[in-house]
C-alpha positions in Angstrom: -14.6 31.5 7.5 -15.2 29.6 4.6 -12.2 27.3 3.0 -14.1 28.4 -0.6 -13.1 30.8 -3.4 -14.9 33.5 -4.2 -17.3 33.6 -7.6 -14.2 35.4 -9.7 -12.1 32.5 -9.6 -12.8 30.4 -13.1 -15.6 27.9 -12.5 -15.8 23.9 -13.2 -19.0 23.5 -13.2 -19.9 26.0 -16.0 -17.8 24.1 -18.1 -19.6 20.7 -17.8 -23.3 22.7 -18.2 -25.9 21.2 -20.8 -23.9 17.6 -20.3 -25.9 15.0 -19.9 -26.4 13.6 -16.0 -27.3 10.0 -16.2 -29.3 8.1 -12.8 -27.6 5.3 -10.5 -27.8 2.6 -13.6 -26.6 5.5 -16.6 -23.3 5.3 -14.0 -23.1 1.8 -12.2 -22.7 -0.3 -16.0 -21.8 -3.4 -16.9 -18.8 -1.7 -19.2 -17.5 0.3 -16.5 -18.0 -3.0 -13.9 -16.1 -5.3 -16.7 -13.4 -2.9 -17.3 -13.2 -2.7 -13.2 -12.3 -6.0 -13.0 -9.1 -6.3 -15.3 -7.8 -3.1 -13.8 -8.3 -4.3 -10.6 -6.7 -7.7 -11.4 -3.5 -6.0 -12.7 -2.8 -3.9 -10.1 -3.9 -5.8 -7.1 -1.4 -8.6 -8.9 1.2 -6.0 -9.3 1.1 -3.8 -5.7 0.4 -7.4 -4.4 3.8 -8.4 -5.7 5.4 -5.3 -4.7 4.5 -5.4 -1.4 5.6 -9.3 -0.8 9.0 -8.8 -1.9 9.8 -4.9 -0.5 7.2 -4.5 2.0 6.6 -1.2 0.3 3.9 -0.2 -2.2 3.2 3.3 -3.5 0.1 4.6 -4.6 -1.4 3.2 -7.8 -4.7 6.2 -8.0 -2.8 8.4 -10.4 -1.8 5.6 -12.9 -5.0 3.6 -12.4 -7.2 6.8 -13.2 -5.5 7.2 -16.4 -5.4 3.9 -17.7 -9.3 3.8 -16.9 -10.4 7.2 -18.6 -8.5 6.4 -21.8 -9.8 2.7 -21.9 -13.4 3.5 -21.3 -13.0 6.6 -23.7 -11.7 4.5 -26.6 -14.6 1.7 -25.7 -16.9 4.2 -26.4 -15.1 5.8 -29.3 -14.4 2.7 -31.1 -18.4 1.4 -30.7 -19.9 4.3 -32.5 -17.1 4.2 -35.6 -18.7 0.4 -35.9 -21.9 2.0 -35.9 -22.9 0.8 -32.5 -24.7 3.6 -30.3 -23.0 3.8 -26.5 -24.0 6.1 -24.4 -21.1 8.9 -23.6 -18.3 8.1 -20.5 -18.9 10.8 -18.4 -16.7 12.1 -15.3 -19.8 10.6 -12.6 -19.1 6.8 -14.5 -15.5 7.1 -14.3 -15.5 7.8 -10.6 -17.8 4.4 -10.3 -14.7 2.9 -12.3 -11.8 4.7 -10.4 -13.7 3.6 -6.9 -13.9 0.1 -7.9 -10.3 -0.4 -8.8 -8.5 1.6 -6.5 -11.0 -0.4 -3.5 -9.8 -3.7 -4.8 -6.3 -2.5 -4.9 -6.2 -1.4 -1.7 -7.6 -4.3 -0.2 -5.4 -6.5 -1.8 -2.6 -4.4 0.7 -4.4 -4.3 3.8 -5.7 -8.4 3.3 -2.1 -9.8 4.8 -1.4 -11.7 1.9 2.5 -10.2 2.4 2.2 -9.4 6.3 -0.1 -10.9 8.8 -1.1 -14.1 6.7 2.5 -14.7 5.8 3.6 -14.2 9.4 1.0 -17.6 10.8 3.0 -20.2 8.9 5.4 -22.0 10.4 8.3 -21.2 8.5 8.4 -17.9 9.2 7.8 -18.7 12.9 10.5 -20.8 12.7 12.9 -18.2 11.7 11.7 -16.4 14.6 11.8 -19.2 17.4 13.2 -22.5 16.8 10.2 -24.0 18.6 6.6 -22.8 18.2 3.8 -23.4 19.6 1.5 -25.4 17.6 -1.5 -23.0 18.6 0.4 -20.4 17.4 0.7 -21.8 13.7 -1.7 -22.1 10.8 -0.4 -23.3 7.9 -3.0 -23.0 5.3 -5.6 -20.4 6.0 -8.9 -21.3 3.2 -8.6 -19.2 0.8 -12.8 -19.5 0.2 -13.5 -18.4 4.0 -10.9 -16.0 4.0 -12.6 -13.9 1.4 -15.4 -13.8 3.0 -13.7 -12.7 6.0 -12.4 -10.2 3.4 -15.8 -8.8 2.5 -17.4 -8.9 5.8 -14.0 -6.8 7.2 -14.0 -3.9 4.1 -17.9 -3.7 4.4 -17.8 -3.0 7.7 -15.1 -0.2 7.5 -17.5 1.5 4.5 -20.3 1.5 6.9 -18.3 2.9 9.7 -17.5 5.5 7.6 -20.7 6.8 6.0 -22.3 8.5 9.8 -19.0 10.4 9.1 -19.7 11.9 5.9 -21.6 14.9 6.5 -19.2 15.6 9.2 -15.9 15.4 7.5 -16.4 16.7 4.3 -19.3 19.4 5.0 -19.2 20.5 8.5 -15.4 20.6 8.8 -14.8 20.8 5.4 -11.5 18.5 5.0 -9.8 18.6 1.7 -8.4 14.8 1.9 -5.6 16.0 -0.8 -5.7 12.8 -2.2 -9.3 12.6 -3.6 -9.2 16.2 -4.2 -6.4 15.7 -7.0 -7.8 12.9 -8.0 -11.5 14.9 -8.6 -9.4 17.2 -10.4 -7.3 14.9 -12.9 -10.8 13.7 -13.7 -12.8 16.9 -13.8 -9.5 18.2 -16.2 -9.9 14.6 -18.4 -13.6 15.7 -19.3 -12.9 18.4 -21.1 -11.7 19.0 -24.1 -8.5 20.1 -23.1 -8.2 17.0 -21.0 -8.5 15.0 -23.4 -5.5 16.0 -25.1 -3.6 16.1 -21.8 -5.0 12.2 -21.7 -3.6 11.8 -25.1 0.0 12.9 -24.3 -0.2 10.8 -21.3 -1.4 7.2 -22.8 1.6 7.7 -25.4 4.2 8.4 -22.6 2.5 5.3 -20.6 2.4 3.0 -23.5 6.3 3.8 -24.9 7.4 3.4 -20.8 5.6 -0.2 -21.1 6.7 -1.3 -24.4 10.4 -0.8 -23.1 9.7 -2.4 -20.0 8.1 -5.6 -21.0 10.7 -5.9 -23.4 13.6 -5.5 -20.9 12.1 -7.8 -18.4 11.5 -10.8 -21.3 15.2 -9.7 -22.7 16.7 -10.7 -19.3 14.4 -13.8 -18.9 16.6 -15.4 -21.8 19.8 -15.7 -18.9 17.6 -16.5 -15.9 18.0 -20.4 -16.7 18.9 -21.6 -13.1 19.1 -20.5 -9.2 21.2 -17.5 -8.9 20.9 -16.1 -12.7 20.6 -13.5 -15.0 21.0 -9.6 -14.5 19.1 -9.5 -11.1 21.6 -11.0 -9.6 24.4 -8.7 -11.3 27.4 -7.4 -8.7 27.5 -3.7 -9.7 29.1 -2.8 -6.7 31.7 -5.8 -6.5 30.6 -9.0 -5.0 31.7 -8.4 -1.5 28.8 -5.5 -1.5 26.8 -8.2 -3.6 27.1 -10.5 -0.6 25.5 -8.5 1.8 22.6 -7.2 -1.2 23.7 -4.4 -2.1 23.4 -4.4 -5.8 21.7 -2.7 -8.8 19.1 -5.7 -10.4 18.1 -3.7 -12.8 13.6 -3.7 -12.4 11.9 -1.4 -14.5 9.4 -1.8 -11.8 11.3 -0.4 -9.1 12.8 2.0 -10.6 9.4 3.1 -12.0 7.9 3.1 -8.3 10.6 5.3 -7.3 9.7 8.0 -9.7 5.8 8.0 -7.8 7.2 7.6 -4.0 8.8 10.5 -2.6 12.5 11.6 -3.0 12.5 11.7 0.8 11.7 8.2 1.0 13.6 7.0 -1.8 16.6 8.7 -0.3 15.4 7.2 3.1 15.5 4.0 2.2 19.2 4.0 0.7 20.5 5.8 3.5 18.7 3.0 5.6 20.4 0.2 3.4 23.9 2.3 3.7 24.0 1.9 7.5 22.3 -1.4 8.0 24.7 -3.3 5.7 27.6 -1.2 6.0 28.2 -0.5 9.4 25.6 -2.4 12.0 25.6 -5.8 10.1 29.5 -6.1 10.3 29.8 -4.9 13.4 27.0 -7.3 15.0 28.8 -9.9 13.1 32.1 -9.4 14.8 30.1 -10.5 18.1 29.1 -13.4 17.2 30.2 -16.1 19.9 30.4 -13.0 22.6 26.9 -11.5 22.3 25.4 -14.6 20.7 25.6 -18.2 19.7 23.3 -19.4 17.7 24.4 -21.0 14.1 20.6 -20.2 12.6 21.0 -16.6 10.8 17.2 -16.5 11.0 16.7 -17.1 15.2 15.5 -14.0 17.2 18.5 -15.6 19.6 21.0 -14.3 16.9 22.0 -11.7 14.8 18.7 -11.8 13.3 17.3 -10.9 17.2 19.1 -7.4 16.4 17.8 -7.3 12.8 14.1 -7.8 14.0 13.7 -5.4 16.4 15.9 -2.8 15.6 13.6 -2.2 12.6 10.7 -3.1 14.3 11.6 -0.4 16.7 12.0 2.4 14.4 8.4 1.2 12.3 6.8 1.6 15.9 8.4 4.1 17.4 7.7 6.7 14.5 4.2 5.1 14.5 3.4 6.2 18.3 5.4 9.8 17.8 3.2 10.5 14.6 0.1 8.9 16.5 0.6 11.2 19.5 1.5 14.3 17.3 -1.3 14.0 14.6 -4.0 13.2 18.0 -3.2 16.1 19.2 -3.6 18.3 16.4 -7.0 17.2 15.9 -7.9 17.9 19.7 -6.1 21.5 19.2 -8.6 21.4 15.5 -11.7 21.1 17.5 -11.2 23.2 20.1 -10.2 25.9 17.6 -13.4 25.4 16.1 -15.3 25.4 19.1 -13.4 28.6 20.3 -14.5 30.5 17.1 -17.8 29.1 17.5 -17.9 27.7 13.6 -20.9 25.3 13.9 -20.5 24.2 10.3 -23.5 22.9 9.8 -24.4 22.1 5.7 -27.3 24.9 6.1 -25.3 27.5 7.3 -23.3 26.6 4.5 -25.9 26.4 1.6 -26.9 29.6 2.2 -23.7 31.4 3.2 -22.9 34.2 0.5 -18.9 33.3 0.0 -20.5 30.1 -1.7 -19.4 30.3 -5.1 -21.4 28.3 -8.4 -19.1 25.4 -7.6 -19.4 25.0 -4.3 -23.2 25.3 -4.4 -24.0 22.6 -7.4 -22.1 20.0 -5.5 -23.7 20.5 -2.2 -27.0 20.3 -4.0 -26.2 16.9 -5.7 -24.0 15.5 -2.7 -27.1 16.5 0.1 -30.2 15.6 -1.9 -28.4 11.9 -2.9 -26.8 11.7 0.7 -27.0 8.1 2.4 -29.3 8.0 5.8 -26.8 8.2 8.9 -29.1 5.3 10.3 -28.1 2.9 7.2 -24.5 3.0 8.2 -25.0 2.4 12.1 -27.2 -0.9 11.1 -25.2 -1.7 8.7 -22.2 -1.2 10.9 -23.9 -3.8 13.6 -25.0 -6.3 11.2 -21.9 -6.8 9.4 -19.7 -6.5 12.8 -21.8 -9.5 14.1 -21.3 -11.7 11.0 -17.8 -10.6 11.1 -17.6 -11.9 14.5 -19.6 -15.2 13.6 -17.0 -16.2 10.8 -13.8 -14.8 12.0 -13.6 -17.5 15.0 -14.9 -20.2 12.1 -12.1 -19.8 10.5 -9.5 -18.9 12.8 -10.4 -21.1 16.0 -8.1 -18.6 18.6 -10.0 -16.0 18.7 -13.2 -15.6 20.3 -16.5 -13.5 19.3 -16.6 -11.9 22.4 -12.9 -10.6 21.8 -14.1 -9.4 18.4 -17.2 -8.0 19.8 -15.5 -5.7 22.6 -13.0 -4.5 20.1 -16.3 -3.5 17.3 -17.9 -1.9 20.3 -15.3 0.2 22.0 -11.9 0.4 20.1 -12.9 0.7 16.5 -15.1 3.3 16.5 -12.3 5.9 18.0 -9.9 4.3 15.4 -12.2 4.8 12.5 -12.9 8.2 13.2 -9.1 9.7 14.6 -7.7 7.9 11.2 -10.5 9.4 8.9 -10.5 12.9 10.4 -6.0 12.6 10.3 -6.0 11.3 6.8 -8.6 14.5 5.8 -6.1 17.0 7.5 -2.5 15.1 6.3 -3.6 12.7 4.0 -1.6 10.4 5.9 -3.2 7.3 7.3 -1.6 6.1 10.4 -3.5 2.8 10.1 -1.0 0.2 10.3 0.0 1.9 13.8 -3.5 1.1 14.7 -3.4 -2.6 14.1 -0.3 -3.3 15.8 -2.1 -1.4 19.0 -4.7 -3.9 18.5 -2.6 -6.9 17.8 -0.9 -6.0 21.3 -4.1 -5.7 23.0 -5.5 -9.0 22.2 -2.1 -10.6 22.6 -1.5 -9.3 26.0 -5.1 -10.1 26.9 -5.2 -13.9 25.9 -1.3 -14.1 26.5 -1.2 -17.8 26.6 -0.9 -20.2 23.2 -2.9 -19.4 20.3 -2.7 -15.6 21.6 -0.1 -14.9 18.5 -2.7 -16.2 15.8 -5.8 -14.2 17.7 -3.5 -11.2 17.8 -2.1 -11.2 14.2 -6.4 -12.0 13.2 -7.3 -8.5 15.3 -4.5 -6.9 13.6 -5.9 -8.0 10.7 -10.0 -6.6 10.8 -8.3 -3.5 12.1 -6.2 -3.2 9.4 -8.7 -4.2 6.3 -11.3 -1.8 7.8 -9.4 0.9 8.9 -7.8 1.3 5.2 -11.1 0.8 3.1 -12.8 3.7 5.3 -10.4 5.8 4.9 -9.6 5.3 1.3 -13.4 5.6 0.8 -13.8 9.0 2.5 -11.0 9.9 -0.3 -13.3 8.6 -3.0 -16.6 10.6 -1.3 -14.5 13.8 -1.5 -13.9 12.8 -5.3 -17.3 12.4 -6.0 -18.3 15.5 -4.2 -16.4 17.3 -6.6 -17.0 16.1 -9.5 -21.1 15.9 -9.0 -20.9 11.9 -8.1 -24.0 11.2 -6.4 -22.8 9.5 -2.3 -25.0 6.5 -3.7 -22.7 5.7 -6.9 -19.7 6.0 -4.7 -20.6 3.8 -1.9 -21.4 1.2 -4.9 -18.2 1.6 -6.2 -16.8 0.9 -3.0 -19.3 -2.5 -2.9 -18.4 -3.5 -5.8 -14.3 -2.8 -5.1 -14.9 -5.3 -1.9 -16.5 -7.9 -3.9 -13.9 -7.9 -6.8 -11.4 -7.7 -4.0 -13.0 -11.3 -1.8 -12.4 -13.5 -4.7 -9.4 -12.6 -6.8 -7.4 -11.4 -4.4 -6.7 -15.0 -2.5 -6.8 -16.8 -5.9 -3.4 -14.3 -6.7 -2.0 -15.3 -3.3 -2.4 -18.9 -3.9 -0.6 -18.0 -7.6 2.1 -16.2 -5.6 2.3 -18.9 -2.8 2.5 -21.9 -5.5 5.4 -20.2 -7.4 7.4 -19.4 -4.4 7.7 -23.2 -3.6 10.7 -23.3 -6.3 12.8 -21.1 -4.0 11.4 -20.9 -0.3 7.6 -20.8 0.9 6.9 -17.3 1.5 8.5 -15.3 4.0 11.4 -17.1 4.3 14.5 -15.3 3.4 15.7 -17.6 0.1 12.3 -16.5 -1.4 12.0 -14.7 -4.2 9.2 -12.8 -1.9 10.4 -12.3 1.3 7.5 -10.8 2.8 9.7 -8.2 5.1 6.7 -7.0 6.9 5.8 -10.0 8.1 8.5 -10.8 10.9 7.5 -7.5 11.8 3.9 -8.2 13.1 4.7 -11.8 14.6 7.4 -10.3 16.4 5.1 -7.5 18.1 2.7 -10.7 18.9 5.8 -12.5 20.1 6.9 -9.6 22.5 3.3 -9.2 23.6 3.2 -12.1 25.0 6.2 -12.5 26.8 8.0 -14.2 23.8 11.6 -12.6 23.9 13.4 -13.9 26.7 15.8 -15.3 25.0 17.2 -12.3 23.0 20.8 -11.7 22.1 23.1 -9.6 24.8 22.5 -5.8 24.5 19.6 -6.4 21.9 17.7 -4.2 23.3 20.4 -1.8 24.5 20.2 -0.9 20.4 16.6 -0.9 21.1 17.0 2.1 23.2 19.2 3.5 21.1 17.2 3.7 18.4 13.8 4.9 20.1 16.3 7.9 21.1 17.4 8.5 17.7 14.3 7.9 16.1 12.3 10.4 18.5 15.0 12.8 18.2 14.9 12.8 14.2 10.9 12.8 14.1 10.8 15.9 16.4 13.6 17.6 13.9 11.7 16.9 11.2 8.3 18.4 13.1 10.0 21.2 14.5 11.3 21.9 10.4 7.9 21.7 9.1 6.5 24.1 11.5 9.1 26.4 11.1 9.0 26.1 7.3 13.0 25.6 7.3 14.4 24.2 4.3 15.7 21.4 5.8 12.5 19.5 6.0 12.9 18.0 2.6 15.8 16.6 3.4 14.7 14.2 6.7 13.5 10.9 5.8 11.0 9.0 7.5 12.5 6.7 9.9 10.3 3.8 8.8 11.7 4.1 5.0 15.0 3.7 6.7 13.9 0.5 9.0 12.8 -1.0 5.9 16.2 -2.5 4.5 17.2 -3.8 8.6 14.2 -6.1 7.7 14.7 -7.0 3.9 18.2 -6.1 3.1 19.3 -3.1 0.8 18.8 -4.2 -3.0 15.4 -2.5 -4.0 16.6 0.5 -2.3 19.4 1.6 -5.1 16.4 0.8 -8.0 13.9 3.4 -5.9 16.6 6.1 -5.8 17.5 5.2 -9.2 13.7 6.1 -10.1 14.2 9.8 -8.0 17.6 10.4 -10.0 15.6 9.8 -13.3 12.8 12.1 -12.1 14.7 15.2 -10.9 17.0 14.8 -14.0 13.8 14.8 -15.8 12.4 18.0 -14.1 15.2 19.7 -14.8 15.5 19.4 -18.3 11.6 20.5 -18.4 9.6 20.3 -15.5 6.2 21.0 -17.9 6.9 17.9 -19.0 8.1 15.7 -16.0 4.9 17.1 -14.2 3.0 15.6 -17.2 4.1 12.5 -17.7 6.1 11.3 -14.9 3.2 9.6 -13.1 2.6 7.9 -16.9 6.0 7.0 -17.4 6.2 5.0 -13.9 2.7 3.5 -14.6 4.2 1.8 -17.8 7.6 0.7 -16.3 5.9 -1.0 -13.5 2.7 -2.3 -15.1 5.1 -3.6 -18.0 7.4 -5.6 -15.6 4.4 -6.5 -13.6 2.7 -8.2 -16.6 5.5 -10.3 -17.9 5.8 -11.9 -14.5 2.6 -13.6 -15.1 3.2 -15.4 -18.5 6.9 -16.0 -17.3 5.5 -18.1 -14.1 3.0 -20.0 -16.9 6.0 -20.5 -19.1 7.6 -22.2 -15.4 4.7 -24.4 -14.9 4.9 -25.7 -18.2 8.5 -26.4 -17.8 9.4 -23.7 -20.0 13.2 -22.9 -18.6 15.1 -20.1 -20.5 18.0 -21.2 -22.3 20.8 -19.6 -20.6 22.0 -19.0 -17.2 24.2 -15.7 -16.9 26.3 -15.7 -13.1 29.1 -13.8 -11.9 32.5 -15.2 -9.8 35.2 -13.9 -8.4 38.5 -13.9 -10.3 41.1 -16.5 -9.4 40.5 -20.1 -7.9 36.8 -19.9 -8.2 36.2 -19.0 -11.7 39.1 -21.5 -12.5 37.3 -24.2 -11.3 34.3 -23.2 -13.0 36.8 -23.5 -16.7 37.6 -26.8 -15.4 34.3 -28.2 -14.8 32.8 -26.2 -18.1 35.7 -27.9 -20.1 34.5 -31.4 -19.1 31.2 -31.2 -20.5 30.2 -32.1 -24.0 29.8 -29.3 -26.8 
């Protein structure tokens, strides 16, 4: 049966008849390419950001797609008032554009800068053993081979994915929810009733980053000093202040809280509730009966508990949902075998049920289709560079590990995640690289195996994203007549934005952390919470963990038993379509705040508060321009943070620092002192 509606049902295509249909260079331009780059800057910078200091980054295609229509919209609009002819934006360009972005973006996630990279330097193996092995460190990866590495690792993911194509998109006809919305936002834009919808939205977007930009250089004025300023304000008291939990008032988070999930959101404070309230205070009642060390950082402490308790729940849900989601797609095939649906793209083109729309995009997407051949040489060429650099830059891993994981392992990866993300639009990626990092950990399992596995991890992770991101973008070109060709370039073109400015906003990141604590350290202003993570699975891979706290992994087993216990709930709700489902979180949003502490967590259910509040005083209008709103909020607080780091290499301090003490001896001590300096 065909997943199409029938002819009566209004048509898309109609609408966009008699518009002009421009080749590969009318769509791939050097506006479109420019205006690609400073997106692609901003919101790598920002989700880059995000990601170092929660370990948690929502999606950034809804906001990005906006900004991008209206920018290239009022390019073209405001060169024909000066009398300068341009040729019109159409829906086919801004795919290019979207693509481009969104690539880069998501590249800048998957690249390590806040996980695997973060998790080679010696600090943060320090606060993991008190004695690494010097094979196991590398202190300053090179930023220039690196982004080659980068390139070689994405490209090899897009060619993976285009012998797929055909397969997911036409033969089993996947919806990948994500690029279908997407297709649809910009299918909507391009008419003239979008455009007013685009209108409503830019206003909403550009109020929401006013505000925030203005609230985040307001509170830069009493941020003069360590400690300072409204980010560090008790709202709770200071005893809850002490063990992070605190309101610190970021437009930014609060604004990524309105685009992640209420679940989630939710997920995470109930996380932060349990971890600081009950488990931390108990653990720390133990200390000097279940451990001894004085270092809060050591695996041999408390921080032994922190680790892997989290750790735990991140893989544990991981393998469940990896298990549950394989087996689906097995029970998917054979269905379709059963029923004997050969799905083939003829069968389709000339089935009857084929409405106007379905039939214009096949047209456009089959006669512009890229050869299956070009992706399997493609595929071997790049995965031999990428084996040729990889051990030139890290010196740990060999090409014939690399070569035996491009040859066996990553096919089966790329194609399980693809086909998953099609059906849930959920990739279970990052479960994938920590299978990898294990392998090649285990294999090598003597020093340097940590580095080799965390570098696996690594190509896993880069490739498997980009692939399956860029099956998202084929589905959006596929239905909004984007020729295969021009989306595959955006993707190019994504990659090679992504290779070069995405380690020069590390090295930015890395330099302005030095005021507080390199990064990944726990006095950092960017924490990098996933990173303990991923050298801890190396670490246990190897044989690492010996030394463990008493009962650590007692609360191991407790928490595989609760976290498979509330993962099969939560299945059993959703297929069962009991109410309740909404109302289970994810246990990885709730392992989150074992392994960064609680703070972001009250700003992202702050952001859900705003939204329901929002929806239901007029859901029209929440449905409209919530996704705007939370675009300015976070790209507002984002920007600031860039001229405010400037304004600190200059020596720039602001004026005032605002702190907070407890009543009594302490803040009399502070009159004392105050009343001894000079007016």
């Amino acid at each position: 049966m065909d997943a199409t509606i029938g002819e009566s049902a209004p048509s898309v295509e109609r609408a966009f008849e008699g518009q002009p249909h421009p080749g590969f260079w009318g769509l791939v331009t050097p506006r479109s390419m420019a205006v690609a780059v400073v997106y692609a800057f901003v919101f790598s910078m920002v989700s880059m950001r995000i990601y170092m200091i929660v370990g948690l980054v929502g999606a950034f295609n809804m906001p990005s797609n906006i900004l991008c229509f209206v920018t290239l919209r009022g390019l073209v609009s405001l060169l024909r008032r000066c009398g300068i002819a341009a040729a019109p934006f159409t829906r086919q360009e801004n795919v290019f554009l979207q693509t481009s972005v969104i690539t880069c973006v998501n590249v800048a996630v998957a690249s390590g800068f806040a996980t695997y990279l973060v998790a080679m330097t010696s600090d943060l193996a320090k606060s993991l053993s008190e004695s690494p092995d010097k094979e196991d460190v590398v202190e300053d990866v090179p930023m220039g081979r690196y982004g080659l590495l980068i390139f070689f690792a994405s490209t090899l993911g897009i060619m993976a994915m285009i012998p797929m194509v055909k397969v997911m998109i036409l033969d089993y006809r996947l919806l990948f929810p994500t690029g279908s919305v997407v297709a649809h936002l910009i299918n909507s834009f391009h008419t003239p009733q979008g455009a007013y919808v685009a209108k409503l939205q830019v206003r909403a977007l550009i109020k929401a980053f006013a505000g925030s930009i203005s609230w985040s250089i307001f509170q830069w004025f009493y941020t003069g000093g360590d400690s300072c300023g409204f980010q560090v304000f008790p709202t709770f008291g200071l005893e809850l202040y002490k063990r992070r939990f605190y309101f610190d008032f970021s437009a930014s988070w609060v604004g990524l809280g309105m685009i992640v999930p209420h679940v989630v959101n939710f997920g995470l404070l109930f996380g932060g509730c349990i971890s600081g309230g009950i488990i931390y205070p108990f653990l720390q009642s133990k200390k000097g009966q279940w451990y001894h060390t004085e270092n809060p950082s050591s695996l041999n402490g408390i921080n032994g508990y922190k680790v892997f308790m989290g750790l735990t729940m991140v893989v544990t849900e991981g393998i469940y949902n990896f298990i549950t989601l394989m087996t689906v797609l097995l029970l998917d095939f054979y269905n379709k075998k059963k029923e004997n649906d050969s799905g083939v793209s003829k069968y389709m083109l000339k089935h009857p049920s084929l409405n106007y729309d379905d039939r214009k995009r096949l047209e456009v997407f089959l006669d512009n289709h890229i050869p299956i051949i070009g992706g399997v040489v493609g595929y071997i060429v790049i995965g031999t560079m990428c084996a040729v650099v990889t051990p030139w830059i890290f010196h740990q891993i060999k090409f014939y590990h690399i070569a035996i994981l491009f040859v066996t392992i990553f096919p089966l990866f790329f194609f399980s995640n693809t086909y998953v993300t099609g059906l849930t639009d959920w990739s279970v990626s990052t479960t994938y690289c920590k299978v990898v990092l294990f392998i090649i950990a285990a294999w090598i399992a003597k020093p340097g195996a940590v580095i080799a596995g965390l570098v696996a991890c690594g190509l896993a992770l880069i490739s498997l994203n980009v692939s399956c991101q860029a099956m998202q973008d084929l589905r959006t070109g596929y239905m909004t007549l984007t020729s295969p060709r021009v989306v595959v370039a955006g993707h190019m073109y994504g990659v090679l934005i992504a290779s070069v400015i995405n380690p020069l906003i590390y090295l930015f990141f890395k330099a302005h952390a030095r005021k507080s604590g390199p990064l990944g350290t726990k006095n950092s202003i960017y924490p990098c919470p996933s990173a303990a993570v991923y050298r801890a699975i190396a670490l246990l891979s190897t044989g690492g963990v010996k030394e463990l706290p008493k009962h650590c992994f007692t609360f191991c087993f407790i928490t595989i038993f609760l976290t498979v216990t509330v993962e099969t709930v939560r299945l059993v709700s959703q297929r069962k379509d009991w109410k309740v489902q909404h109302y289970i979180p994810c246990m990885t949003a709730i392992a989150l705040p074992f392994l960064v502490g609680p703070t972001f967590t009250i700003d992202f259910a702050l952001g859900s508060v705003v939204l329901m509040l929002w929806t239901k005083v007029n859901r029209q209008s929440a449905a409209l321009l919530s996704s705007a709103v939370a675009a300015g909020l976070v790209c507002g607080d984002g920007i600031w943070y860039l001229p405010s780091s400037l304004l600190g290499f200059f020596n720039v301090d602001p004026p005032i620092c605002m702190r907070f003490l407890a009543s009594g001896k302490p803040a009399e001590m502070a009159d004392a002192f105050l009343s001894t300096l000079g007016t």
